[in-house]
C-alpha positions as CSV (number, residue, x, y, z in Angstrom):
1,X,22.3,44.8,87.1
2,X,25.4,42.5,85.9
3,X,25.2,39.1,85.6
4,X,28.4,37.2,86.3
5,X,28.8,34.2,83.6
6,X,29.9,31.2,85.5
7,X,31.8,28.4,83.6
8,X,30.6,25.0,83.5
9,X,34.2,24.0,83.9
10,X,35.8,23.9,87.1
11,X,39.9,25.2,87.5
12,X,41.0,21.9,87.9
13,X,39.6,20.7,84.7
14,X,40.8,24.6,82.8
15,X,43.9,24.0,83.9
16,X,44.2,19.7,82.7
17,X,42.9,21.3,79.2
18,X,45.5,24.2,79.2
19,X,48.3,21.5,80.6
20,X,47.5,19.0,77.5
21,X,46.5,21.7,74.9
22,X,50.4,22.8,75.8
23,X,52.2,19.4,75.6
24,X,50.6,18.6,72.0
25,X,52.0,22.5,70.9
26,X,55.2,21.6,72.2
27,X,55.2,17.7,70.5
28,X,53.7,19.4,67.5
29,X,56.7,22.2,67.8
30,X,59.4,19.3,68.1
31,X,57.7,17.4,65.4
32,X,58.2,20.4,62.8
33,X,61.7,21.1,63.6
34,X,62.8,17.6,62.7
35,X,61.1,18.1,59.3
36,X,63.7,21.1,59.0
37,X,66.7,18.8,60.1
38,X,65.5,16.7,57.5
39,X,65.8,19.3,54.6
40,X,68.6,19.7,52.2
41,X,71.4,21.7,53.8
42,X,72.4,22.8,50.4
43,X,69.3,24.2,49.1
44,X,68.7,28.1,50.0
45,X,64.4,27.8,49.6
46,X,64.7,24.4,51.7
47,X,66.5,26.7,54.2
48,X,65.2,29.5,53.7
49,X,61.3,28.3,54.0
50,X,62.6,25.6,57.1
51,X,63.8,28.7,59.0
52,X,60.3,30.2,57.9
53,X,58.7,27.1,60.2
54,X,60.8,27.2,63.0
55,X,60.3,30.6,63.5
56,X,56.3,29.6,63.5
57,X,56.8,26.3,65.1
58,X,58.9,27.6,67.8
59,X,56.5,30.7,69.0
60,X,53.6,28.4,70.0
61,X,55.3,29.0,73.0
62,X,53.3,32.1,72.9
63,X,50.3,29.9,74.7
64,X,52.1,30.0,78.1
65,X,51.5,33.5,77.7
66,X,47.8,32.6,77.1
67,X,47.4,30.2,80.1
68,X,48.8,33.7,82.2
69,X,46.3,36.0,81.0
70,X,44.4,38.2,83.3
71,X,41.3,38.8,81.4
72,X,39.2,37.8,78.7
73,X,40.8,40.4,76.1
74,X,44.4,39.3,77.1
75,X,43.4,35.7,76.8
76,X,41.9,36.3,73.2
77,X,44.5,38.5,72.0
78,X,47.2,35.9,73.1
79,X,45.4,32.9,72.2
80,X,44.7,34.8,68.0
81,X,48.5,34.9,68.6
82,X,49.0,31.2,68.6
83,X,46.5,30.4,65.7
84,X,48.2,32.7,63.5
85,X,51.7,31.5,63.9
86,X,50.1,27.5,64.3
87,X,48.4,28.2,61.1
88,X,51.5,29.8,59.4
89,X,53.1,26.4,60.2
90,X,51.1,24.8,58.6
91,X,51.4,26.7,55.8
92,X,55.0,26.5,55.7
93,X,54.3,22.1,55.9
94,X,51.5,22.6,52.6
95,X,54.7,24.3,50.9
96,X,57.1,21.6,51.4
97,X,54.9,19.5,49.6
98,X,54.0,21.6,46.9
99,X,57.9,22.4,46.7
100,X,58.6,18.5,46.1
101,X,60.3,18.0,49.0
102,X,58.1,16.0,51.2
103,X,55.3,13.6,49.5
104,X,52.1,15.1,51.5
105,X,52.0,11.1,52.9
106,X,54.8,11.9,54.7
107,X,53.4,15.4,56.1
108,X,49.5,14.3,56.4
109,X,49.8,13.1,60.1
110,X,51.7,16.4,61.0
111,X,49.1,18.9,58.5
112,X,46.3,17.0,60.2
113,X,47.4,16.8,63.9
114,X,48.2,21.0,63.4
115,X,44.5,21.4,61.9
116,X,43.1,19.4,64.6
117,X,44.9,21.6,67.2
118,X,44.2,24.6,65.2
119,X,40.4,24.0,65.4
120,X,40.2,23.1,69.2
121,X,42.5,26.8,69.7
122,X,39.8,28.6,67.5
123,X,36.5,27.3,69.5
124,X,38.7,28.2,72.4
125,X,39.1,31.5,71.3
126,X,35.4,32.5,70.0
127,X,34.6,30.8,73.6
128,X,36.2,33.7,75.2
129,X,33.8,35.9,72.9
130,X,30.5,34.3,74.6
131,X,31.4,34.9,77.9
């Protein structure tokens, strides 16, 4: 006999977590790209590694995808999606500092509002595991 896990969330209150986990992506998104506006034009690496973080900023659009999936294995396999390229970004904000061309003042609010979002994608994620 299965036994159907039941969440102790209702859709409504999925759905206001999915809606607000998607507006910080996309401020967080918008946020990085005007860091790469903000990079020499001149320099080939600033260009080069600012391309490198659009490109990961730009597909946390990914998670759409994840509030669309139709099962638990599509959900985790879009969702591992997102952290990868979220943590890439971050990765990419790390290297600006280390390249001297941000102070990591400047970049802690952004490194720390990505790692906050990061974490709350990765519970999400081992969630789907437990149910």
């Amino acid at each position: 006999m299965t036994q159907k896990n039941v969440s102790k969330y209702t859709d409504e209150e999925r759905f206001a977590f999915a809606e607000s986990i998607e507006k910080k992506l996309k401020s967080f998104a918008l946020r990085r790209i005007d860091v790469y506006k903000s990079l020499p034009s001149n320099d080939f690496v600033a260009q080069h590694t600012g391309k490198q973080l659009v490109r990961s900023s730009t597909s946390s659009v990914n998670y759409r995808a994840v509030k669309r999936a139709r099962s638990p294995i599509e959900f985790y396999s879009k969702i591992s999606i997102v952290i990868e390229e979220l943590d890439e970004s971050i990765y990419w904000l790390e290297m600006f500092n280390d390249l001297h061309y941000f102070t990591i003042e400047k970049l802690s609010k952004l490194v720390a509002d990505g790692n906050e979002i990061l974490a709350i994608l990765a519970k999400s994620s081992k969630n789907i595991n437990k149910n």
